[in-house]
PDB file with one MODEL, atoms N, CA, C and O in Angstrom:
MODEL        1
ATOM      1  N   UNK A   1      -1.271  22.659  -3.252  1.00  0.00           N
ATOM      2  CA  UNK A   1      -1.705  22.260  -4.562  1.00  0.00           C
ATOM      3  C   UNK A   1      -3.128  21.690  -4.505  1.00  0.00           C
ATOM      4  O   UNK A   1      -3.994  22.181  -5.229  1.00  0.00           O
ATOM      5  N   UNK A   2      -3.373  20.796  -3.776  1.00  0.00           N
ATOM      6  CA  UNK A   2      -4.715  20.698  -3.465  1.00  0.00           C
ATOM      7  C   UNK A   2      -5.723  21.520  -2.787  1.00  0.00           C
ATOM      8  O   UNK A   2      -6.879  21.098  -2.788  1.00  0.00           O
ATOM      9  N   UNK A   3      -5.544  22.263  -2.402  1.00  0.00           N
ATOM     10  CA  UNK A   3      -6.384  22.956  -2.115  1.00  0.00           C
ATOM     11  C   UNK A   3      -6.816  24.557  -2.993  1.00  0.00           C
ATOM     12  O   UNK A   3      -7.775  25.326  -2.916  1.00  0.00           O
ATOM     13  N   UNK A   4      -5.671  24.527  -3.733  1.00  0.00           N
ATOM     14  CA  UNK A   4      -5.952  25.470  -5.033  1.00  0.00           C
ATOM     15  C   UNK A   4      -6.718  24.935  -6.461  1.00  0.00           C
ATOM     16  O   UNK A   4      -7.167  25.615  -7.384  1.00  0.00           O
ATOM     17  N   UNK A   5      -6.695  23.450  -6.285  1.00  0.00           N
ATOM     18  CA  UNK A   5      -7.472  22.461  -6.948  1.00  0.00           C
ATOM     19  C   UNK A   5      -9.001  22.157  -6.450  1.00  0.00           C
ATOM     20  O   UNK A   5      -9.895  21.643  -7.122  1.00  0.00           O
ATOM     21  N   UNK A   6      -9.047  22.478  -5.492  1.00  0.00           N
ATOM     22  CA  UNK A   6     -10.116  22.136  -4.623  1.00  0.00           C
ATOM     23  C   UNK A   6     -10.425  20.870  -4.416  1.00  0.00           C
ATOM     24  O   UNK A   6     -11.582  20.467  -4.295  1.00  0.00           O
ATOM     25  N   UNK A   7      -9.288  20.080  -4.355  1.00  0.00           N
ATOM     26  CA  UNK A   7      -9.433  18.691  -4.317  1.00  0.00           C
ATOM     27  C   UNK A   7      -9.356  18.404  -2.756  1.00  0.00           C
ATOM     28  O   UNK A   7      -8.632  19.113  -2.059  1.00  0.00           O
ATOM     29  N   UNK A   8     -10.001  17.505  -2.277  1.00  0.00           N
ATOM     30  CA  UNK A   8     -10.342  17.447  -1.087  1.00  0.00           C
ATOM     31  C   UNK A   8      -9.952  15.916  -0.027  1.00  0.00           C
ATOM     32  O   UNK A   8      -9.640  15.821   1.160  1.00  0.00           O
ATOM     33  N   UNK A   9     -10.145  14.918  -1.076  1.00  0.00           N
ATOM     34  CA  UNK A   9      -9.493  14.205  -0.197  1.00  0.00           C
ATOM     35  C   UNK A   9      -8.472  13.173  -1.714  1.00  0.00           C
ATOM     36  O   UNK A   9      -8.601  13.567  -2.873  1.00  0.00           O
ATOM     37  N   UNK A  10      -7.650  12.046  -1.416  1.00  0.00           N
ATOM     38  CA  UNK A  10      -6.772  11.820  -2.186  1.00  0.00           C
ATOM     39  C   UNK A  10      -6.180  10.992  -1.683  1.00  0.00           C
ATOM     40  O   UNK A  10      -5.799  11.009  -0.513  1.00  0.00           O
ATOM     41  N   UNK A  11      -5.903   9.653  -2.918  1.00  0.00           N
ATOM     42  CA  UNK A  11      -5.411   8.502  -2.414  1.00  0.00           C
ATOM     43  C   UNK A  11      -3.611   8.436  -3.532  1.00  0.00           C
ATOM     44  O   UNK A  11      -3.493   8.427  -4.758  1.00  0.00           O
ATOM     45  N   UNK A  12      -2.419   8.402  -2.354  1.00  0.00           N
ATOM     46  CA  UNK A  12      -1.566   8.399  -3.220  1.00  0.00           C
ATOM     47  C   UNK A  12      -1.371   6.537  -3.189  1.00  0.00           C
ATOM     48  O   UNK A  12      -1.625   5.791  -2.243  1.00  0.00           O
ATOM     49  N   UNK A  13      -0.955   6.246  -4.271  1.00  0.00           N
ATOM     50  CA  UNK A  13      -0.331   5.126  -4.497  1.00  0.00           C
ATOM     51  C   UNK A  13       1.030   5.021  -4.835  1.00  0.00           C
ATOM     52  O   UNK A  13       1.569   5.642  -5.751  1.00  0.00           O
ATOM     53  N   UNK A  14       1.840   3.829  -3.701  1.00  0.00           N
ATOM     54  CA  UNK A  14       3.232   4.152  -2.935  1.00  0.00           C
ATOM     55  C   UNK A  14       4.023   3.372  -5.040  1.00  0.00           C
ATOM     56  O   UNK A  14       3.656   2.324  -5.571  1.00  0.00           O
ATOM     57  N   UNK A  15       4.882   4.212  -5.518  1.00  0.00           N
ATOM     58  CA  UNK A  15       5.378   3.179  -6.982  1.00  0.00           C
ATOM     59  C   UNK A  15       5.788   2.022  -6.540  1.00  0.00           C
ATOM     60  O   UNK A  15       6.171   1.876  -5.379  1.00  0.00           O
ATOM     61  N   UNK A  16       5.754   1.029  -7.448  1.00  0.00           N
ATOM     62  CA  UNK A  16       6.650  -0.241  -7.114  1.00  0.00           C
ATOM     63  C   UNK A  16       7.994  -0.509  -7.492  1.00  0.00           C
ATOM     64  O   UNK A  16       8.835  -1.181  -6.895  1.00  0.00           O
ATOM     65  N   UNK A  17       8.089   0.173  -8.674  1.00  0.00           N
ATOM     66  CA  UNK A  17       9.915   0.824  -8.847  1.00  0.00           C
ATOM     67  C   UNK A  17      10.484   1.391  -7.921  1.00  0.00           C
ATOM     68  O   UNK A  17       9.749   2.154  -7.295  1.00  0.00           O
ATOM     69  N   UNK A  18      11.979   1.291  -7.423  1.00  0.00           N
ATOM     70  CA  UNK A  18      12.566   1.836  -6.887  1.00  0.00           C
ATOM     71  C   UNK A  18      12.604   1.867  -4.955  1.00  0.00           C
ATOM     72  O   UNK A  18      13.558   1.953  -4.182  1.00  0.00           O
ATOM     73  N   UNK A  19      11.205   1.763  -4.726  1.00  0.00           N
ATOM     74  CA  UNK A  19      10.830   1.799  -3.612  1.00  0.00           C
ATOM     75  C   UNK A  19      10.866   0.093  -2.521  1.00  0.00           C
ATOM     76  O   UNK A  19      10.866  -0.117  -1.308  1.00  0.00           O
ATOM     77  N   UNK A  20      10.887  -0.593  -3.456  1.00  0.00           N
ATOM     78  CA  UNK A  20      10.267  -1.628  -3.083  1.00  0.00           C
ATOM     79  C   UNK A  20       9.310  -2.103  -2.127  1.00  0.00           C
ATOM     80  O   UNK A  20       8.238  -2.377  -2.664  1.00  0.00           O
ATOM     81  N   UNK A  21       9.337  -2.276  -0.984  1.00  0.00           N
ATOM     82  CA  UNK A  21       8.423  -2.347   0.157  1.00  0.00           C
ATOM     83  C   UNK A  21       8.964  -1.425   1.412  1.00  0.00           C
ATOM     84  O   UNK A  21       8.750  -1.664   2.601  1.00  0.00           O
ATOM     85  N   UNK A  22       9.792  -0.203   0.821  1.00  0.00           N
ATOM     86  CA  UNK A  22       9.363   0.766   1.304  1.00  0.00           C
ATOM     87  C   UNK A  22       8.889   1.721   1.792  1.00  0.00           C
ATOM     88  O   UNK A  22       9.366   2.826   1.532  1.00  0.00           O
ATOM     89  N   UNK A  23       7.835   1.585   2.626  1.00  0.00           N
ATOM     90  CA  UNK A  23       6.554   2.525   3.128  1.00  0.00           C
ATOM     91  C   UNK A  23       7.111   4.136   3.608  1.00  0.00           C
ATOM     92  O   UNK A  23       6.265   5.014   3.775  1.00  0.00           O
ATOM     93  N   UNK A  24       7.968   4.311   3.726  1.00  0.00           N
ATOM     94  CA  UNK A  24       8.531   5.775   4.740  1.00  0.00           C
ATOM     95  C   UNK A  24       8.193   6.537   3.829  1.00  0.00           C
ATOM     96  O   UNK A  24       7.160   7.099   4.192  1.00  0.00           O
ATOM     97  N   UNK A  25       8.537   6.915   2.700  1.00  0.00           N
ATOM     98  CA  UNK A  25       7.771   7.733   1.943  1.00  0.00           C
ATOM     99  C   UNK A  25       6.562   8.156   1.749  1.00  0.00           C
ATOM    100  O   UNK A  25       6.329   9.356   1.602  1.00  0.00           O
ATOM    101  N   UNK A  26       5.759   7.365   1.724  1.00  0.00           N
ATOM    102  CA  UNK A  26       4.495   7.499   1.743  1.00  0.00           C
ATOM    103  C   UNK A  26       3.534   7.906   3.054  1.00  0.00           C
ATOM    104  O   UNK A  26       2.521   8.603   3.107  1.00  0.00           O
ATOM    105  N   UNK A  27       4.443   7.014   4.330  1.00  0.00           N
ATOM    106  CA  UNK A  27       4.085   7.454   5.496  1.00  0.00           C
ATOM    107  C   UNK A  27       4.003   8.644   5.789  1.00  0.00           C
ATOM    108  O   UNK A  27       3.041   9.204   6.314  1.00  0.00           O
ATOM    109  N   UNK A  28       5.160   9.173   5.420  1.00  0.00           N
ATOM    110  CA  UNK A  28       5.227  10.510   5.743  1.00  0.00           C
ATOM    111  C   UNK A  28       4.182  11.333   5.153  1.00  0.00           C
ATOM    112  O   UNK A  28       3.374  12.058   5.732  1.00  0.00           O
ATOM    113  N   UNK A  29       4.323  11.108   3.915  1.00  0.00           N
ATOM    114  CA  UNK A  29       3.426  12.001   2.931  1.00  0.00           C
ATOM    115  C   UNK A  29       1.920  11.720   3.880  1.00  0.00           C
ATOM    116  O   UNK A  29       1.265  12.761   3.934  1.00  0.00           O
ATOM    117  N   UNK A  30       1.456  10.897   4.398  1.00  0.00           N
ATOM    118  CA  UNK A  30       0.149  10.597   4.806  1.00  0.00           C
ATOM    119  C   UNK A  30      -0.022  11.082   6.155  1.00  0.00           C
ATOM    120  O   UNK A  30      -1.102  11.142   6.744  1.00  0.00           O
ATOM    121  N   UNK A  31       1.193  11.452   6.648  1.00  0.00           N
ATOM    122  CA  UNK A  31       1.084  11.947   7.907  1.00  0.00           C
ATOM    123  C   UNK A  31       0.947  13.542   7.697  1.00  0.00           C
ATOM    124  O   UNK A  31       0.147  14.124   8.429  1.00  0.00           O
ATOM    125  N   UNK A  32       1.595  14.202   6.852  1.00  0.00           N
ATOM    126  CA  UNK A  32       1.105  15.245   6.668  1.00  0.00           C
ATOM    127  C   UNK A  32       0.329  16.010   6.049  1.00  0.00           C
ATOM    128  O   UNK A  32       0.352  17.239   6.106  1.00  0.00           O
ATOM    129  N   UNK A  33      -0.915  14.881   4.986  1.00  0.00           N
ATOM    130  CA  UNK A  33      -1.958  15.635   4.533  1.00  0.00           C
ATOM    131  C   UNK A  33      -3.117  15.094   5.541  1.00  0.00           C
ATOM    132  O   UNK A  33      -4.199  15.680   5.506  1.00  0.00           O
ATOM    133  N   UNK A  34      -2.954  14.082   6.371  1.00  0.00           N
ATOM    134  CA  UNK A  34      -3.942  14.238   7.645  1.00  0.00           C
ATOM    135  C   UNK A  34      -5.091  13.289   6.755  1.00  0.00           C
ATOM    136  O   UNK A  34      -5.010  12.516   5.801  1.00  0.00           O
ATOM    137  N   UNK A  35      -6.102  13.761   7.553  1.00  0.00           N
ATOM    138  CA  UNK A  35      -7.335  12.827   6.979  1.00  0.00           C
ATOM    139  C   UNK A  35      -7.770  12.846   5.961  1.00  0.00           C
ATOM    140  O   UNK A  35      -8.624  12.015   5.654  1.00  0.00           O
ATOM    141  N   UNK A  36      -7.257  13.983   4.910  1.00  0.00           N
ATOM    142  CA  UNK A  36      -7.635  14.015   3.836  1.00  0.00           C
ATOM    143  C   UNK A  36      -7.078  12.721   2.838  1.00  0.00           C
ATOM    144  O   UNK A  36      -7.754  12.723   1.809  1.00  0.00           O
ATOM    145  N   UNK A  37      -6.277  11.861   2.833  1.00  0.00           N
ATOM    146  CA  UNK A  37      -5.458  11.139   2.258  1.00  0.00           C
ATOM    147  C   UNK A  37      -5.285  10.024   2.923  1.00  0.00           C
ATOM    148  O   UNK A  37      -5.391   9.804   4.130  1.00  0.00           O
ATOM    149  N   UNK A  38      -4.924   9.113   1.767  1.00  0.00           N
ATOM    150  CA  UNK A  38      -5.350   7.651   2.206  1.00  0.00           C
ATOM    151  C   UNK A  38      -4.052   6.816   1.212  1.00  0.00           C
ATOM    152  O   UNK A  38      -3.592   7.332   0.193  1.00  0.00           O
ATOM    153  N   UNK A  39      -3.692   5.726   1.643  1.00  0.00           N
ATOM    154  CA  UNK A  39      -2.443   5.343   0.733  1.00  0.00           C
ATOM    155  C   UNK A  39      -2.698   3.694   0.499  1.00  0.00           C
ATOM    156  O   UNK A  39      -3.290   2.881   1.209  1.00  0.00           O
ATOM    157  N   UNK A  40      -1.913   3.516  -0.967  1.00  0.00           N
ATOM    158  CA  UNK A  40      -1.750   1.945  -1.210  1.00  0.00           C
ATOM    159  C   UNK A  40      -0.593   1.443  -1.424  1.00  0.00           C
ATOM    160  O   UNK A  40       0.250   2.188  -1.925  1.00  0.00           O
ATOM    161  N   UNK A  41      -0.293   0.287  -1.160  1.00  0.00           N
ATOM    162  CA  UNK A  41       1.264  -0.027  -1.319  1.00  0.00           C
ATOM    163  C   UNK A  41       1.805  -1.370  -1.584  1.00  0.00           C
ATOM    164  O   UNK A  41       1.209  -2.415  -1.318  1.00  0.00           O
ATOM    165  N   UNK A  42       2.700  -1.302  -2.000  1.00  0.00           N
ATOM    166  CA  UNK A  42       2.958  -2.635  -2.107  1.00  0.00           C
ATOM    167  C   UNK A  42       3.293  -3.430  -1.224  1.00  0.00           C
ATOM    168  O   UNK A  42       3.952  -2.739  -0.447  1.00  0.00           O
ATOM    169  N   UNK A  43       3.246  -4.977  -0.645  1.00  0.00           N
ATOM    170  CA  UNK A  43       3.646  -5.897   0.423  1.00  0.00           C
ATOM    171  C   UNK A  43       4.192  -7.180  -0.422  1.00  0.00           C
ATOM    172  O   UNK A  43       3.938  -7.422  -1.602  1.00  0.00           O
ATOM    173  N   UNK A  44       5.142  -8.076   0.619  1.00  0.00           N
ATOM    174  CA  UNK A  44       5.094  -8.582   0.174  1.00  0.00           C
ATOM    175  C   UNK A  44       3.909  -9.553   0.794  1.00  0.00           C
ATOM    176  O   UNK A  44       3.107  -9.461   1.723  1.00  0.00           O
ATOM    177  N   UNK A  45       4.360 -10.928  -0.629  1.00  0.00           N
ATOM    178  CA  UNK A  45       2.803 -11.610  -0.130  1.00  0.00           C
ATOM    179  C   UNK A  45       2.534 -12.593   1.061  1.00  0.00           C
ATOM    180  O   UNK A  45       1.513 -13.229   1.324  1.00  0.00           O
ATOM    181  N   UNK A  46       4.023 -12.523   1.854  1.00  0.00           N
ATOM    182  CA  UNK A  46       4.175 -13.234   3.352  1.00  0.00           C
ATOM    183  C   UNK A  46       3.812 -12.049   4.274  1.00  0.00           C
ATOM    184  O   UNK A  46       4.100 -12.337   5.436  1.00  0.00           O
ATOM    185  N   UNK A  47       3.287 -10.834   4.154  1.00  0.00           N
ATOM    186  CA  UNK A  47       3.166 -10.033   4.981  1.00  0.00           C
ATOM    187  C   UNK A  47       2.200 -10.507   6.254  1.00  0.00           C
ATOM    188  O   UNK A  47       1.031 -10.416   5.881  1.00  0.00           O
ATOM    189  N   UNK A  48       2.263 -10.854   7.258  1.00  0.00           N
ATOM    190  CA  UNK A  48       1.633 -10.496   8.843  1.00  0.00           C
ATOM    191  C   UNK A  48       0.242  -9.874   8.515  1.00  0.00           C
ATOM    192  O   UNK A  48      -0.005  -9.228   7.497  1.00  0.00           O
ATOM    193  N   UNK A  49      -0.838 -10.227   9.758  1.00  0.00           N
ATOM    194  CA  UNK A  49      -1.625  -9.746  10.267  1.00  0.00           C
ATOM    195  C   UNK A  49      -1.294  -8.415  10.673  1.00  0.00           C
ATOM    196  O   UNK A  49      -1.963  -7.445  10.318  1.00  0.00           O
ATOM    197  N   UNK A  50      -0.244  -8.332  11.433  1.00  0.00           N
ATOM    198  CA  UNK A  50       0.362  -7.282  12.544  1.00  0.00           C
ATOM    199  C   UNK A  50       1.039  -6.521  11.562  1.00  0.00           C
ATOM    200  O   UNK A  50       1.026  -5.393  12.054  1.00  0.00           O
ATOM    201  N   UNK A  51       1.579  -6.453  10.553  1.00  0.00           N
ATOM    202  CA  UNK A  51       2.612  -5.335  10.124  1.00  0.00           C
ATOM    203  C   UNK A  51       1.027  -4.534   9.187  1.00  0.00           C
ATOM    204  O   UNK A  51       0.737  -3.343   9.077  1.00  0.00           O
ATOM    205  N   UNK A  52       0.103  -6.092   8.522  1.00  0.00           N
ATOM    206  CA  UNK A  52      -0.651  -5.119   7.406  1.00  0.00           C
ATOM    207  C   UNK A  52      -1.581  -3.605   8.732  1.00  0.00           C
ATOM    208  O   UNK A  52      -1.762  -2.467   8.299  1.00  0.00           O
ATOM    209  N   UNK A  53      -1.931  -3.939   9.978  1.00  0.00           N
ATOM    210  CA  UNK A  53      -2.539  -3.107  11.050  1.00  0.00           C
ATOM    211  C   UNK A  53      -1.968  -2.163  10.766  1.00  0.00           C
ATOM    212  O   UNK A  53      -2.535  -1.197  10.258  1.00  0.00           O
ATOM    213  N   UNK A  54      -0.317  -2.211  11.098  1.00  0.00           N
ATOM    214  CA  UNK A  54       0.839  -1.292  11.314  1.00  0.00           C
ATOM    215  C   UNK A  54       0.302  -0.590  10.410  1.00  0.00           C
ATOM    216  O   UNK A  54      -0.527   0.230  10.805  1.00  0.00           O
ATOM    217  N   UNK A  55       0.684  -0.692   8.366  1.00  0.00           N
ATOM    218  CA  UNK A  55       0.043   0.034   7.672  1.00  0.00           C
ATOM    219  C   UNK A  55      -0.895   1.048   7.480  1.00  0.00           C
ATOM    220  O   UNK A  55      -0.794   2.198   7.053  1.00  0.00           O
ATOM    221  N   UNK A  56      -2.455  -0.075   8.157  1.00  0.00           N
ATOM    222  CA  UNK A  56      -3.813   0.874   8.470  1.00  0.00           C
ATOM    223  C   UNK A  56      -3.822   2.073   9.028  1.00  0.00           C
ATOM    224  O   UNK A  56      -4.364   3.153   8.795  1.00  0.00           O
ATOM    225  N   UNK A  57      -2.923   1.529  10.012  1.00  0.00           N
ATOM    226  CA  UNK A  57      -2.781   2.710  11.104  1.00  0.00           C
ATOM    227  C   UNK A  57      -2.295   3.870  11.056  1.00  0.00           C
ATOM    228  O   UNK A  57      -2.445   4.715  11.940  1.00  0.00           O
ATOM    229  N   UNK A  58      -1.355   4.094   9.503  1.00  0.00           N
ATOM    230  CA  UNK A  58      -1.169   4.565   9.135  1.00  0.00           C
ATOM    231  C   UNK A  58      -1.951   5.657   7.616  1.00  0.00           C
ATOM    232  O   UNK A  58      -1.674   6.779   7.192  1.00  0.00           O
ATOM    233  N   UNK A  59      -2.767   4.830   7.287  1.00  0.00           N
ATOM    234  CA  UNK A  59      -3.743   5.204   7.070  1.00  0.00           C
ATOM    235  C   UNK A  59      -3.629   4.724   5.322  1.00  0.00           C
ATOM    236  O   UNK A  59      -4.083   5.251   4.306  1.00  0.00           O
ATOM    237  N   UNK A  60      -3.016   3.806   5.488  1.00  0.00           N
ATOM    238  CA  UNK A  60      -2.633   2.521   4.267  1.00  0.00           C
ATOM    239  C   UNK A  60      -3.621   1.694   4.376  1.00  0.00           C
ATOM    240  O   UNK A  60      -3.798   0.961   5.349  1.00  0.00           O
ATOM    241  N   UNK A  61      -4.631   1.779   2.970  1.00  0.00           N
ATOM    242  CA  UNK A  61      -5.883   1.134   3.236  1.00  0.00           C
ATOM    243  C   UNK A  61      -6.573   0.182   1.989  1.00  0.00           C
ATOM    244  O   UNK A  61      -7.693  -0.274   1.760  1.00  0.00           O
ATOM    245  N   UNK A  62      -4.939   0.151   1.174  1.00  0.00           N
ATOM    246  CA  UNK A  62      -5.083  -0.856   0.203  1.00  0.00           C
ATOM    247  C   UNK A  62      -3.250  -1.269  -0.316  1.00  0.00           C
ATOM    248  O   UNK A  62      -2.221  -0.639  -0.071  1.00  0.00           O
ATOM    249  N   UNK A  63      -3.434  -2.449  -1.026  1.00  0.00           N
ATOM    250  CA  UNK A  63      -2.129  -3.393  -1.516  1.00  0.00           C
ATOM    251  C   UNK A  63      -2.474  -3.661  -2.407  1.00  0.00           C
ATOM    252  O   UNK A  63      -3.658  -3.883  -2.657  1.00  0.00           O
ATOM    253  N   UNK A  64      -1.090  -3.763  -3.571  1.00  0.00           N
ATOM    254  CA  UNK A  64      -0.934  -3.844  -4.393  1.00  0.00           C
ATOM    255  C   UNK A  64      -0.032  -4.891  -4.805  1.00  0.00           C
ATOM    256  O   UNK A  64       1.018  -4.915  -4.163  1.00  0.00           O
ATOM    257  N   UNK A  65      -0.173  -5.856  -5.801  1.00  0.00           N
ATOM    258  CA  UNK A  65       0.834  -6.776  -6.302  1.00  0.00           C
ATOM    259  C   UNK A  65       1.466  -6.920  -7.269  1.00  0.00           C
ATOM    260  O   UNK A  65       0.640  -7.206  -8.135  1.00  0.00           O
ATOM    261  N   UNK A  66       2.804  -6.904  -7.864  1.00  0.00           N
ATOM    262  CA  UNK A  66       3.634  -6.013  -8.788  1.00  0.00           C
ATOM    263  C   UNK A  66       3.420  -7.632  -9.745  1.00  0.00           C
ATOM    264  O   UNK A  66       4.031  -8.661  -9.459  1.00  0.00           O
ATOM    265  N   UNK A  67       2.742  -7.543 -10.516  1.00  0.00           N
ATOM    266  CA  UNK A  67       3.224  -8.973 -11.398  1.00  0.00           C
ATOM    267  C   UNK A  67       4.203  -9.274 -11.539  1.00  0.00           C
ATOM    268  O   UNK A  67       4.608 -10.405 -11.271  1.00  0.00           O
ATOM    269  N   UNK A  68       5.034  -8.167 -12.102  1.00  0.00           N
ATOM    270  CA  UNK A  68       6.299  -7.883 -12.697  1.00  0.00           C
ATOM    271  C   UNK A  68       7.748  -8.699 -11.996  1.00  0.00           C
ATOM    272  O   UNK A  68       8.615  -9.495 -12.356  1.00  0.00           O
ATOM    273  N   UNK A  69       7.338  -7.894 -10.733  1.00  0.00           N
ATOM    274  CA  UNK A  69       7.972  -8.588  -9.635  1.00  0.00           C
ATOM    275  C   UNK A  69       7.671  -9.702  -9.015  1.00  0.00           C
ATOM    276  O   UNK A  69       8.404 -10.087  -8.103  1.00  0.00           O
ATOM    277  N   UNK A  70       6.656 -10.356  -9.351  1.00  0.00           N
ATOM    278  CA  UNK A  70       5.981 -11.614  -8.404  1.00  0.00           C
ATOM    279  C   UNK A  70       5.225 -12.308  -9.378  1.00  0.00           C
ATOM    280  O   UNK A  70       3.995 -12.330  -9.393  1.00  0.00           O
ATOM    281  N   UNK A  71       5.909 -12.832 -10.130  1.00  0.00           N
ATOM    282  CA  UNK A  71       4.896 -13.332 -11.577  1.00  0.00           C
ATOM    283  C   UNK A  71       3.874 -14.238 -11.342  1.00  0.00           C
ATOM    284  O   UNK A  71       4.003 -15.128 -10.501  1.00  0.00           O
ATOM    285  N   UNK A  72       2.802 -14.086 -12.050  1.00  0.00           N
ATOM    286  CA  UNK A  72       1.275 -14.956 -11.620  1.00  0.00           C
ATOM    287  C   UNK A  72       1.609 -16.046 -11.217  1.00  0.00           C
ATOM    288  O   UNK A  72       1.343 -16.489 -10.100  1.00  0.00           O
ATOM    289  N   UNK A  73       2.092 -16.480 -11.887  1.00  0.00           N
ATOM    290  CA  UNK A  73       2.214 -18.174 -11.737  1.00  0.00           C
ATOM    291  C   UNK A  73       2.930 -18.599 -10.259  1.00  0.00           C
ATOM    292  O   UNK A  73       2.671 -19.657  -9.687  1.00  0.00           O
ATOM    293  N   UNK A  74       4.035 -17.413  -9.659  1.00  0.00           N
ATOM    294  CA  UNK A  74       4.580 -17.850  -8.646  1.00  0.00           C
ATOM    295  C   UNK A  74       3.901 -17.475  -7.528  1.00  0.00           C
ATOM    296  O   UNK A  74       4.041 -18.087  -6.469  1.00  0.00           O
ATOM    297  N   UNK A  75       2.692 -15.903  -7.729  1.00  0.00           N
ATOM    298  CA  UNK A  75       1.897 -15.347  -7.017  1.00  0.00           C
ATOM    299  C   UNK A  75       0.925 -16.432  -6.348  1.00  0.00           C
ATOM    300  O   UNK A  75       0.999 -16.795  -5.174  1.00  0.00           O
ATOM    301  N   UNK A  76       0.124 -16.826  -7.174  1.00  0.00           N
ATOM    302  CA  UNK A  76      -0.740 -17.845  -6.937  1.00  0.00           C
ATOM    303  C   UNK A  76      -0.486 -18.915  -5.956  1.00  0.00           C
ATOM    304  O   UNK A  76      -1.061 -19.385  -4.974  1.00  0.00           O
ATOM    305  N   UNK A  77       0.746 -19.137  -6.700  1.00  0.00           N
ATOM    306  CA  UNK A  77       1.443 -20.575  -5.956  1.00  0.00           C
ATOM    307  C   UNK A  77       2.280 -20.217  -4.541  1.00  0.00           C
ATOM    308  O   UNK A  77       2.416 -21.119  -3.714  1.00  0.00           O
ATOM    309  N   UNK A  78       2.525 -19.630  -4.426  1.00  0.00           N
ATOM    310  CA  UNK A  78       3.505 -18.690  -3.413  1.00  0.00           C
ATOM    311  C   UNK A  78       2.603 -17.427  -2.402  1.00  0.00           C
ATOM    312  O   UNK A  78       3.045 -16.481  -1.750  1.00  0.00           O
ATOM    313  N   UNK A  79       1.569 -17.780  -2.564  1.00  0.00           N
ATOM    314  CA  UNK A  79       0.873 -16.755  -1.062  1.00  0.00           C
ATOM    315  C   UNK A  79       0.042 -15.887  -1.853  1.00  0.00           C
ATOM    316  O   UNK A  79       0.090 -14.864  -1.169  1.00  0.00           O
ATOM    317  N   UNK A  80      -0.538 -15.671  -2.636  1.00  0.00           N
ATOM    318  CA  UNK A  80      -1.671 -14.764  -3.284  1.00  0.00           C
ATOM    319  C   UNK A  80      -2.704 -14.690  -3.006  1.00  0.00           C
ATOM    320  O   UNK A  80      -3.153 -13.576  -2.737  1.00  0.00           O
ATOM    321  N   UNK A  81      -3.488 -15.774  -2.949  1.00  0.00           N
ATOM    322  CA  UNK A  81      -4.746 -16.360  -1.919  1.00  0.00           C
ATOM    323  C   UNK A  81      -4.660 -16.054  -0.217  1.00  0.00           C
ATOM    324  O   UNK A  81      -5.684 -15.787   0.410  1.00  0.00           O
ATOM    325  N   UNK A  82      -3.506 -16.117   0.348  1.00  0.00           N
ATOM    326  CA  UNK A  82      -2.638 -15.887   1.717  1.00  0.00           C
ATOM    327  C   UNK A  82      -2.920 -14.253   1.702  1.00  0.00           C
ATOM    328  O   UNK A  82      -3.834 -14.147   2.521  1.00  0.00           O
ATOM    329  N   UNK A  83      -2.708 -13.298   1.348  1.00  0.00           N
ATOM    330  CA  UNK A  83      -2.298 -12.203   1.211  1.00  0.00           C
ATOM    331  C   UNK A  83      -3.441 -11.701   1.195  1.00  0.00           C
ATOM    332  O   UNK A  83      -3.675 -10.803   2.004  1.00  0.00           O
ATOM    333  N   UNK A  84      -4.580 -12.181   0.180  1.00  0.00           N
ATOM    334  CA  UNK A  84      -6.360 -11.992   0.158  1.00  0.00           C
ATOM    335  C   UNK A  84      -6.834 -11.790   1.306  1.00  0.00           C
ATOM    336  O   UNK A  84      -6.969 -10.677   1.814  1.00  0.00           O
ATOM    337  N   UNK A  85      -7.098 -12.748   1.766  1.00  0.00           N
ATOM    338  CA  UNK A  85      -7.939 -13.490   3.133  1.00  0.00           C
ATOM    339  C   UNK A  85      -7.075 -12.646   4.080  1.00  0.00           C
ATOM    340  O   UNK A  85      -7.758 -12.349   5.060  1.00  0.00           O
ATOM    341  N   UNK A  86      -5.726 -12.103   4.167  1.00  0.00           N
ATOM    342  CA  UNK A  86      -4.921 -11.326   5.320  1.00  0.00           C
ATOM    343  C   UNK A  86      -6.037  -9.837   5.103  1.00  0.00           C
ATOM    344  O   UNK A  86      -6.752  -9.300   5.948  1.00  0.00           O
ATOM    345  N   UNK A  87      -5.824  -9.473   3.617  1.00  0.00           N
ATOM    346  CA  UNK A  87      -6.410  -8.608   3.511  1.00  0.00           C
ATOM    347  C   UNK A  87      -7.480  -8.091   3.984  1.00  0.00           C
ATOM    348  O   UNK A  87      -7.593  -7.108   4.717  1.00  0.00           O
ATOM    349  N   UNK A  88      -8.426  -8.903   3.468  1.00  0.00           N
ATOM    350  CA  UNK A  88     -10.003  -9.141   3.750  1.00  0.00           C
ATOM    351  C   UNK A  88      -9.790  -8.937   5.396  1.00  0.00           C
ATOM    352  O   UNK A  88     -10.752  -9.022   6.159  1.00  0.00           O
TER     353      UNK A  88
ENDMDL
END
């Protein structure tokens, strides 16, 4: 499909429904469009130094934070700033 598109490279973003902090899906998917593709996902906001690598390495190269699921007020207060600076 992409390549009848001529689309060339492509970032999927992992849903936050259903999946929850589920990465295998996406892994996979990223393992088999290769370098062309790049993924974002959700964590939670206690996530590790070492698991966010794990991610990279996978070629997970952004996070996402579900309000919905993690409402501002508890985000903030509860590791949001934490999760930044992991990021960064």
């Amino acid at each position: 499909m992409l390549d009848a598109h001529r689309i060339h490279r492509v970032v999927i973003v992992n849903p936050t429904s259903g999946y929850g902090y589920d990465v295998r899906c996406l892994v996979d998917a990223l393992a088999k469009l290769g370098q062309r593709a790049r993924g974002i996902t959700r964590v939670p906001l206690a996530i590790d130094r070492r698991r966010l690598r794990a991610l990279a390495a996978h070629g997970i190269v952004g996070v996402r934070v579900d309000l919905l699921a993690e409402p501002p007020d508890v985000a903030v207060g509860g590791g949001l700033a934490t999760l930044i600076r992991r990021v960064a």
